[in-house]
C-alpha positions in Angstrom: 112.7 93.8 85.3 109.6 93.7 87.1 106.0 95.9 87.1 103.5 94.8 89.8 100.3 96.3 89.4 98.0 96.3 93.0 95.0 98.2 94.9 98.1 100.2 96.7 99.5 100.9 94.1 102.2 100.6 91.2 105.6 99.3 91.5 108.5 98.2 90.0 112.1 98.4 88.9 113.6 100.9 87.3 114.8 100.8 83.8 113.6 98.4 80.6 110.9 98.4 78.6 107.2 99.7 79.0 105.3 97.4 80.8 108.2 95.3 82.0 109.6 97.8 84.5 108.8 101.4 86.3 109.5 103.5 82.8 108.7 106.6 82.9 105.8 105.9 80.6 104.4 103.9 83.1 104.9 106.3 85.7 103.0 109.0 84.0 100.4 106.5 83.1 99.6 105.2 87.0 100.2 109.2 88.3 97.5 109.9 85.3 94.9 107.3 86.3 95.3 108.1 89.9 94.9 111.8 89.2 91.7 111.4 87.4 90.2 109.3 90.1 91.0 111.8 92.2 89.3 114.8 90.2 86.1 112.5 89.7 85.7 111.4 93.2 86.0 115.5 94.2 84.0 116.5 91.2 83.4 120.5 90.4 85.9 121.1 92.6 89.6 121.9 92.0 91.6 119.7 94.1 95.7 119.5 95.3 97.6 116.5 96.1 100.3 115.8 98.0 103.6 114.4 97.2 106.7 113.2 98.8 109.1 110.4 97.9 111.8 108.8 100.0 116.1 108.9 99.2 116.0 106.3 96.4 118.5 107.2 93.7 115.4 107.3 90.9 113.1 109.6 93.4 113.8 112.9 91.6 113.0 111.3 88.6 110.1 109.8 89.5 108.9 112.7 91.5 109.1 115.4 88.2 107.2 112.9 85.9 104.3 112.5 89.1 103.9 116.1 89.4 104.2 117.4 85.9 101.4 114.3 85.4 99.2 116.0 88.2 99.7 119.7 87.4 99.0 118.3 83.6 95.7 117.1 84.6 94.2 120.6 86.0 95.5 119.4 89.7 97.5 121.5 92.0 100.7 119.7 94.2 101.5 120.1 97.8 105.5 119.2 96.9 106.8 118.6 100.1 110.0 116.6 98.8 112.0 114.0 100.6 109.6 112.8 103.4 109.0 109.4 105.2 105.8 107.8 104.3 103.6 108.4 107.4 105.2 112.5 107.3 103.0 112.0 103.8 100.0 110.6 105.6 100.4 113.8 107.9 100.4 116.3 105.4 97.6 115.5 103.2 95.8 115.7 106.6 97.4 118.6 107.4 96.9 120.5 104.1 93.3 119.6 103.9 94.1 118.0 100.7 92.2 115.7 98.4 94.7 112.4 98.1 98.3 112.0 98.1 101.0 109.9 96.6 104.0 108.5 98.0 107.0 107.8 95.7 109.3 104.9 97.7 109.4 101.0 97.2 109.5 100.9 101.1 111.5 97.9 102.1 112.9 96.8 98.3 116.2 96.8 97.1 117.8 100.4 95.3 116.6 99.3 91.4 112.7 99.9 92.6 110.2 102.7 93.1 106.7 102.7 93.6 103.6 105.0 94.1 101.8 104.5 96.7 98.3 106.4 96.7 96.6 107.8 99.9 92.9 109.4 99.7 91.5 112.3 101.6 92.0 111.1 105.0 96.2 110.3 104.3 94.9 106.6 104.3 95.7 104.0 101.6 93.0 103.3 99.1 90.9 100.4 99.6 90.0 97.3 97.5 87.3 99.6 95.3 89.2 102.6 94.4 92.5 101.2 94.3 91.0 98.8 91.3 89.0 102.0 89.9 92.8 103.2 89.3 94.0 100.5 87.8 90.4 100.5 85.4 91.6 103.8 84.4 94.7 103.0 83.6 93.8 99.9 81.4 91.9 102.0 80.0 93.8 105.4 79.6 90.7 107.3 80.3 92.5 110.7 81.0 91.6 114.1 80.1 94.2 116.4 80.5 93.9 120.3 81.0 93.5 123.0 78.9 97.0 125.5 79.4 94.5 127.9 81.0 93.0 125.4 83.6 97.0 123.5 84.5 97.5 122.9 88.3 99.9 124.9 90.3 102.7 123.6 92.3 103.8 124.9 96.1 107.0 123.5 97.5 106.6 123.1 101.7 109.9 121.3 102.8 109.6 121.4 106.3 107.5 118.6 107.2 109.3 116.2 108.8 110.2 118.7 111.4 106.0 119.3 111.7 105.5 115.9 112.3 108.3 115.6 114.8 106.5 118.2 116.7 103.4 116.6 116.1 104.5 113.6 118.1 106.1 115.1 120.8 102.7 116.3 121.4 100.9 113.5 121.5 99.3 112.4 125.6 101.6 109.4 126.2 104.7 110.5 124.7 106.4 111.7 127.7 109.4 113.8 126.9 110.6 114.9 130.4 110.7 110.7 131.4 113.0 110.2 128.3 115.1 113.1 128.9 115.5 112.5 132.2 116.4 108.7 131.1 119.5 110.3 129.0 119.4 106.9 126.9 122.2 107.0 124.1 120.5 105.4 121.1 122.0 104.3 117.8 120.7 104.5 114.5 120.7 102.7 111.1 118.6 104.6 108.5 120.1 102.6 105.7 121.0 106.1 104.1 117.1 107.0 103.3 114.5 109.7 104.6 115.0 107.7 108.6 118.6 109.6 108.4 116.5 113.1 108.6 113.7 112.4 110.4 114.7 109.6 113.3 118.0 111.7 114.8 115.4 114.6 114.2 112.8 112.7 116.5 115.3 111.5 119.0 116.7 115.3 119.6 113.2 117.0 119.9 112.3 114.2 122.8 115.9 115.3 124.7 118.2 112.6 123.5 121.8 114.1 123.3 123.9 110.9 122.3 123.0 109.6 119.2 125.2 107.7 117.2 124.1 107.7 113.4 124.2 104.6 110.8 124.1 105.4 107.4 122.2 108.4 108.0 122.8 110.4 104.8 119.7 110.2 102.2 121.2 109.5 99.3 119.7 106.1 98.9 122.6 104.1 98.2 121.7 101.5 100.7 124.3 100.1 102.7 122.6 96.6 103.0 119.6 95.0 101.9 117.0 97.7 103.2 114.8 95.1 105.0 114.9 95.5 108.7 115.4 91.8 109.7 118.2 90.3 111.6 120.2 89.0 109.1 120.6 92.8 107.4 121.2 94.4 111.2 124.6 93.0 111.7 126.4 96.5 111.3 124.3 98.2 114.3 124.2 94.9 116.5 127.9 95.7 116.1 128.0 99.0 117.8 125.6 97.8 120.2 128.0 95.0 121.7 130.8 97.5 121.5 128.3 99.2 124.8 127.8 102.3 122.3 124.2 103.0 122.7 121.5 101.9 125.1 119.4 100.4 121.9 119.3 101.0 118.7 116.6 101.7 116.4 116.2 100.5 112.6 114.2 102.0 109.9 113.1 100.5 106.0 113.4 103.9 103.5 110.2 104.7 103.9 110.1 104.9 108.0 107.1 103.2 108.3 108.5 99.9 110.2 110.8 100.2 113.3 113.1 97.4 114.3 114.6 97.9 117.8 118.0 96.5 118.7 118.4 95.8 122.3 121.9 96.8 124.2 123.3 94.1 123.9 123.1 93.6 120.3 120.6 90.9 120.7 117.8 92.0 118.8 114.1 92.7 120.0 112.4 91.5 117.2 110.1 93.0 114.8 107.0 91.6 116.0 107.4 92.8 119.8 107.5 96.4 118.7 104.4 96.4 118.1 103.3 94.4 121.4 105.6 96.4 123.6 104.0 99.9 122.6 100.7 98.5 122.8 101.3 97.3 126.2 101.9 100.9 126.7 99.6 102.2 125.9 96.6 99.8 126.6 98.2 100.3 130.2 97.2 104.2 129.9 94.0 104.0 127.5 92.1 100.7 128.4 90.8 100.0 124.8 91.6 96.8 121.9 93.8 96.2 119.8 94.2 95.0 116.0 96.8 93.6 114.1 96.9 90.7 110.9 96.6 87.0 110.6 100.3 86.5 110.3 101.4 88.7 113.5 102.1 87.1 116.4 100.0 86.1 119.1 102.0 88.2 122.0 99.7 91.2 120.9 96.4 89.1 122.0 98.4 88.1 125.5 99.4 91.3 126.3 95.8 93.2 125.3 93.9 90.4 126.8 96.3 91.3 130.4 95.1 94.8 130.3 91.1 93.2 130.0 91.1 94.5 126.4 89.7 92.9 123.0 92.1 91.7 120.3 91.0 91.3 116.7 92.9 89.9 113.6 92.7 91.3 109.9 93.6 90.1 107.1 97.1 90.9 105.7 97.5 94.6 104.3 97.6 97.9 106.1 93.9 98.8 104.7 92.7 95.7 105.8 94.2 96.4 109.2 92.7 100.6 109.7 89.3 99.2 108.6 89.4 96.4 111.5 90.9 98.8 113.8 87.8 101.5 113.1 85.3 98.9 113.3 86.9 97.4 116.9 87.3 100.9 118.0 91.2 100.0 118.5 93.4 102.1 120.9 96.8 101.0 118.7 97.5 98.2 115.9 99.7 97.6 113.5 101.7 94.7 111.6 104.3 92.1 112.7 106.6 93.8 110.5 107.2 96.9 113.1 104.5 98.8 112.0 102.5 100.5 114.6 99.2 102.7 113.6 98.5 104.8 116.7 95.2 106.4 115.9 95.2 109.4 118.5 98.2 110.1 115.8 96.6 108.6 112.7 95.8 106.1 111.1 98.8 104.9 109.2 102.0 103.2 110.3 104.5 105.3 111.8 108.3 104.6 112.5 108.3 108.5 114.6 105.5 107.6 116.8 107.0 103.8 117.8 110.1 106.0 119.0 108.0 108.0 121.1 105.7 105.0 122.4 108.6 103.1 123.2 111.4 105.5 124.6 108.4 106.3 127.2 108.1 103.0 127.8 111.0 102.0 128.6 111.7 105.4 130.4 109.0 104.5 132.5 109.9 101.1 133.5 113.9 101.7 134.1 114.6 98.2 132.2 117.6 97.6 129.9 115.7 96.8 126.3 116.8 93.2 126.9 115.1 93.2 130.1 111.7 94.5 128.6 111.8 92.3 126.3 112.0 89.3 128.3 108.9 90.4 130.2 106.8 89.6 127.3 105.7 85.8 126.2 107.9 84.2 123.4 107.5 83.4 120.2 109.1 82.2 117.5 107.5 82.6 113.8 108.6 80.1 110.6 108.0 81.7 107.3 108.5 79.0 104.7 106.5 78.6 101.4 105.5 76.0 98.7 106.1 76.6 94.7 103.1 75.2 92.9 102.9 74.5 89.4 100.6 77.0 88.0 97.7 74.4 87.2 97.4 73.6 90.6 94.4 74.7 92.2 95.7 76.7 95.3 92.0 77.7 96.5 91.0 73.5 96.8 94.0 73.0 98.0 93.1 75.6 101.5 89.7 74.0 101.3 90.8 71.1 101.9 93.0 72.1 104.8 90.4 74.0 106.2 88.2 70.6 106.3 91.3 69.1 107.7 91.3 71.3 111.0 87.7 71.9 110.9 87.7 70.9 114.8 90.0 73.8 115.7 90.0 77.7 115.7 89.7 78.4 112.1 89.7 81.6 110.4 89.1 81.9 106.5 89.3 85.7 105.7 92.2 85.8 104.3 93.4 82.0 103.5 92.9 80.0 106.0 95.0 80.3 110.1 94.6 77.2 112.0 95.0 78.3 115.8 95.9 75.6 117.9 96.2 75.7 122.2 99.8 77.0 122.2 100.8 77.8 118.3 99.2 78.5 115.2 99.6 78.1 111.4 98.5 80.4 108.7 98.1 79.5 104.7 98.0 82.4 102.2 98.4 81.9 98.4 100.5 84.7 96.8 98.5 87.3 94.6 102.1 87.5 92.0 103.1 83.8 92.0 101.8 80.2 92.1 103.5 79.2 95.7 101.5 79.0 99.0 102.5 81.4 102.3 103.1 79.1 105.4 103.4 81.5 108.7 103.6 79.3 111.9 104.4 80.5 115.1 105.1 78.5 118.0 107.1 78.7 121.8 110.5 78.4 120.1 112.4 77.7 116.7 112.0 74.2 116.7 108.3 73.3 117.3 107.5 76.2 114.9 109.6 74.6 112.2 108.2 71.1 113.0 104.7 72.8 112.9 106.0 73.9 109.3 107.2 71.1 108.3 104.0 69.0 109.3 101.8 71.3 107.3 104.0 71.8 104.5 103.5 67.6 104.4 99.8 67.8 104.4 99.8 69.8 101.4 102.2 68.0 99.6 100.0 64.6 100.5 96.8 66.9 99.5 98.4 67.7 96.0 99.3 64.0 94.9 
């Protein structure tokens, strides 16, 4: 059983005692300290919160403990049920409302659930608030409403189809190009919120032949939920049996798209990101943003279209506040998340569909093909367990001294960018082990890149 206690958030698994897992205790406890936040940063005023939760088997659970908490504490809830995390975003935008919540572990296994909390603008909190909530929640500082004063609850259930509509509004999402491309397009929505809202998306922009993976929302996942290669094997399947055109693959919160090219080969994660941007930067000259540990394609590609790339540090908050202060046209993460701002500024699964199908409408390339046009990387994600009295802050220090003579960037551990490959160092916020991201022109000299850092440290250690 596990409780993990962040800026973003609460989450955890699902059963056990108080304090070791997501009981319902808990739950009430996190919804409560978010709640009164909320009412103290929008003091006098009587404020409504969004809510919407993704398939997971605990959501209905979770989601009557979260509202009863909210309409307990004088606050009224926009209920707009199962919904994909950026639909959420939307609506608190949308409804004009005062914060939101967002009940899904996004990318975790079927035992967790989480709240994630949004503020005013449908954007995560940042580093203050979010550790304001978790103040309050030490502290149990509520104060609950008299019967007289208790919030009010409206249900609004079609939301997904609003932000479907939303997107096929948007300038550069072309729908005429895509219909006219008559792509057939399979999907794996690993039986979550994707299963409504991603066959949803690909009708409104005039696809007619989609063939559906595990598109029924009743979160029994059919595989591990993470959109990586290793989890895609079912959908690379149907791809090499000439099914589809691509495929597309959504986490159960449909903020991360994976793309599967036709020939069951897969895209990759990270160049969902770079190909939409390259798409847009091609028809809004602007800059781009993504984090330390995303690959370096993204700088190519923006720096082609005589743009400005930036890097954050790792988190989505992190990320929207670099994007604002760069005045970024797209970013995102390596993970397939793309944060379109002439959408808004949270990453969206519905709007990479749109991005992309234009895209590739546009170009008349097979997904492979697209692909290829783009430079190549490979990234190595390793790690080192530390015991815990090792001190992991003198330890990046001291690699930071190391490299001093190269392109070094401390803001979030410390990314050593060499001529053709890079290497970036994070220490975990949960456990004593060190992050190594390198990324490289293939497998091999990113591993060896790896393996020569991992070295270093080890040598720094003794």
């Amino acid at each position: 059983m596990a409780l993990i206690k962040s800026i973003s958030g609460i989450r955890g698994t699902i059963g056990g005692k108080v304090g070791e897992g997501l009981s319902p205790l808990d739950v009430v406890k996190f919804s409560a300290a978010y709640g009164t936040w909320a009412l103290r940063r929008h003091e006098g005023k009587k404020i409504k919160v969004v809510v919407g939760r993704d398939a997971r088997i605990s959501g209905e659970m979770v989601d009557k403990l979260v509202v009863g908490t909210l309409i307990g504490l004088g606050i009224d809830v926009i209920e707009i049920g199962l919904a994909s995390t950026p639909t959420t975003e939307f609506a608190v935008t949308e409804e004009k409302a005062d914060g939101g919540i967002i009940l899904t572990a996004s990318h975790n296994p079927k035992q967790w659930n989480a709240l994630k909390l949004l503020n005013e603008k449908g954007e995560f909190l940042n580093d203050e608030d979010g550790k304001i909530v978790l103040s309050i929640a030490d502290q149990e500082d509520f104060l609950f409403a008299d019967v007289d004063d208790l919030g009010q609850i409206t249900y609004v259930d079609d939301y997904t189809q609003k932000h479907i509509d939303h997107v096929c509004q948007l300038d550069l999402v072309d729908v005429e190009a895509i219909k006219k491309a008559n792509f057939s397009v399979a999907v794996d929505a690993v039986n979550s919120v994707g299963g409504i809202a991603i066959p949803g998306m690909l009708k409104a922009l005039g696809v007619e032949n989609v063939v559906e993976l595990y598109c029924e929302p009743n979160g029994h996942f059919p595989h591990n939920p993470e959109p990586l290669p290793e989890n895609l094997t079912a959908i690379a399947d149907v791809m090499k049996e000439g099914k589809a055109d691509l495929g597309f693959v959504v986490d159960p919160d449909v903020d991360r798209l994976a793309i599967v090219n036709e020939d069951g080969s897969m895209f990759g994660e990270e160049y969902t990101l770079v190909a939409c941007a390259d798409y847009v930067l091609a028809n809004t000259p602007g800059n781009t943003v993504s984090n330390l540990s995303s690959t370096r394609a993204l700088r190519d590609v923006t720096e082609k279209h005589n743009g400005n790339y930036e890097a954050s540090a790792v988190g989505e908050v992190n990320v929207v506040t670099k994007m604002k202060a760069n005045n970024a046209v797209i970013g995102g993460e390596g993970n397939g998340g793309i944060i379109y701002p002439a959408s808004h500024y949270g990453r969206d699964a519905l709007v990479g569909v749109g991005l992309f199908l234009s895209h590739l409408a546009k170009t008349g390339m097979k997904a492979s093909e697209l692909r290829a046009s783009y430079p190549n990387y490979f990234i190595s994600k390793n790690k080192i367990e530390l015991t815990p009295e090792i001190d992991v802050d003198a330890v990046l220090v001291a690699m930071k001294e190391k490299y001093q003579h190269e392109k070094v960037n401390d803001i979030d551990g410390v990314k050593i960018d060499f001529a053709k490959e890079w290497v970036h160092l994070r220490k975990s916020n949960t456990e004593p082990i060190i992050r190594i991201y390198s990324e490289s022109e293939n497998e091999e000299t990113a591993n060896q890149l790896a393996e020569k850092i991992i070295s270093e440290i080890k040598e720094i250690i003794k």
